[in-house]
C-alpha positions in Angstrom: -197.8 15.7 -281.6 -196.6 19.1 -281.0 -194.3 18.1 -278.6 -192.6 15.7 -280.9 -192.3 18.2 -283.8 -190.6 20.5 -281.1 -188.0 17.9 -279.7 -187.1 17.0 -283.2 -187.0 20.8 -284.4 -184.5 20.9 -281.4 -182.7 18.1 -282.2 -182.2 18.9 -285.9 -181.0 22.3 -284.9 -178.6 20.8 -282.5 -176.9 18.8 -284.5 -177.3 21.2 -287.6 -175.9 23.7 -285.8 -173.0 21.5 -284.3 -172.5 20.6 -287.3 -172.2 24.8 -288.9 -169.8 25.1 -285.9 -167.6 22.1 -286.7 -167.2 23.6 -290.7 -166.8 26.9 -289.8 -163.7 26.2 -287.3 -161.9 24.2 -290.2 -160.1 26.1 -293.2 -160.6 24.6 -296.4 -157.4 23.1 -297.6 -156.6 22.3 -294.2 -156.9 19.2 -292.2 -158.8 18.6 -288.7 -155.5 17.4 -287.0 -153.8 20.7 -287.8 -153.0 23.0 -284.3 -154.9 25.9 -283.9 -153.6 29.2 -285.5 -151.1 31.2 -282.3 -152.2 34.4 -280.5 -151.5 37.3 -282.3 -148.4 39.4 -280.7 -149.3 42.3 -278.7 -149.6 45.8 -279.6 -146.4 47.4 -280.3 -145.2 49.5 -277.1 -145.3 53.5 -277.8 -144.4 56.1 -275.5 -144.4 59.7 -275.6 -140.8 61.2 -276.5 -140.0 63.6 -274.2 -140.6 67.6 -275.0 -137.8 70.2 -274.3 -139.0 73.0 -272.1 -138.7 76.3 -273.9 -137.8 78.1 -270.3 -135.5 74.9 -268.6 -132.0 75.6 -269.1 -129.6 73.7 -271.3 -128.1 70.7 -269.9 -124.1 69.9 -271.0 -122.7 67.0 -270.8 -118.7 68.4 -270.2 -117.2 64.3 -269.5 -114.3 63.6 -271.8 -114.3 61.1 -274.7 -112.6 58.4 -273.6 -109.2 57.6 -274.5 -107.9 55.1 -276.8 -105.9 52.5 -275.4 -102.3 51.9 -275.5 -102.6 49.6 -278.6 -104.5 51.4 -280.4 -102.6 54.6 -279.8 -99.0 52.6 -281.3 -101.6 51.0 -283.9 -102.6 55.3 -284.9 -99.1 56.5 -284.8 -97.5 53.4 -286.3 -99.8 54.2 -289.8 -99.3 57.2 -289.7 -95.4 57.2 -289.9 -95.9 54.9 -292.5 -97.9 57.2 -294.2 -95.1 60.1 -294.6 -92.7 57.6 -295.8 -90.8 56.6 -292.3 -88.5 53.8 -292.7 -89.1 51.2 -290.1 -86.3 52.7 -287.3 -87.9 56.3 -287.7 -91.4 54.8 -287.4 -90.6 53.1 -284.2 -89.0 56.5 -282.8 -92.0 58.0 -284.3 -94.7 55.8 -282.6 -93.2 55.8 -279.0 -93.3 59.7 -278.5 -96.4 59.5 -280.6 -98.4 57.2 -278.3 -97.0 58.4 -275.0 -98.5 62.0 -275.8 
């Protein structure tokens, strides 16, 4: 007798427990057939900026800007003859000295 109260004690927490499991795993308002929620992302990435040294020496950096191109130069010198009131001859004069400086 004992042993059958035990195997049904067993079998009642089975499948009440299954059963815990089964409603637990489901949101309410949500269906079954739904996929499961992804991974969350991984931690954002931080690293440690670097520190000057108070005794290193300072570093320059003594490379020239770049230079414009030639376009871009005309395109410059071009506005600004228009912008003192050049006529179109003077601005042309105006541009090609301007750009080849």
């Amino acid at each position: 007798m004992k042993e059958i109260t035990f195997s049904i004690l067993v079998v009642a927490a089975v499948l009440l427990g299954g059963a815990t499991v089964a409603a637990q795993s489901v949101l309410p308002g949500s269906s079954q057939f739904n996929p499961p929620l992804p991974a969350p992302p991984p931690p954002p990435k931080m690293d440690v900026p670097k520190v000057p040294q108070l005794d290193a020496p300072p570093s320059y950096n003594y490379k020239p800007a770049p230079r414009p191109s030639f376009g871009e130069r005309i395109s410059k010198c071009l506005d600004d003859a228009a912008a003192a009131g050049m006529g179109p001859n003077e601005r042309a004069n105006y541009s090609r000295g301007c750009a080849n400086r």
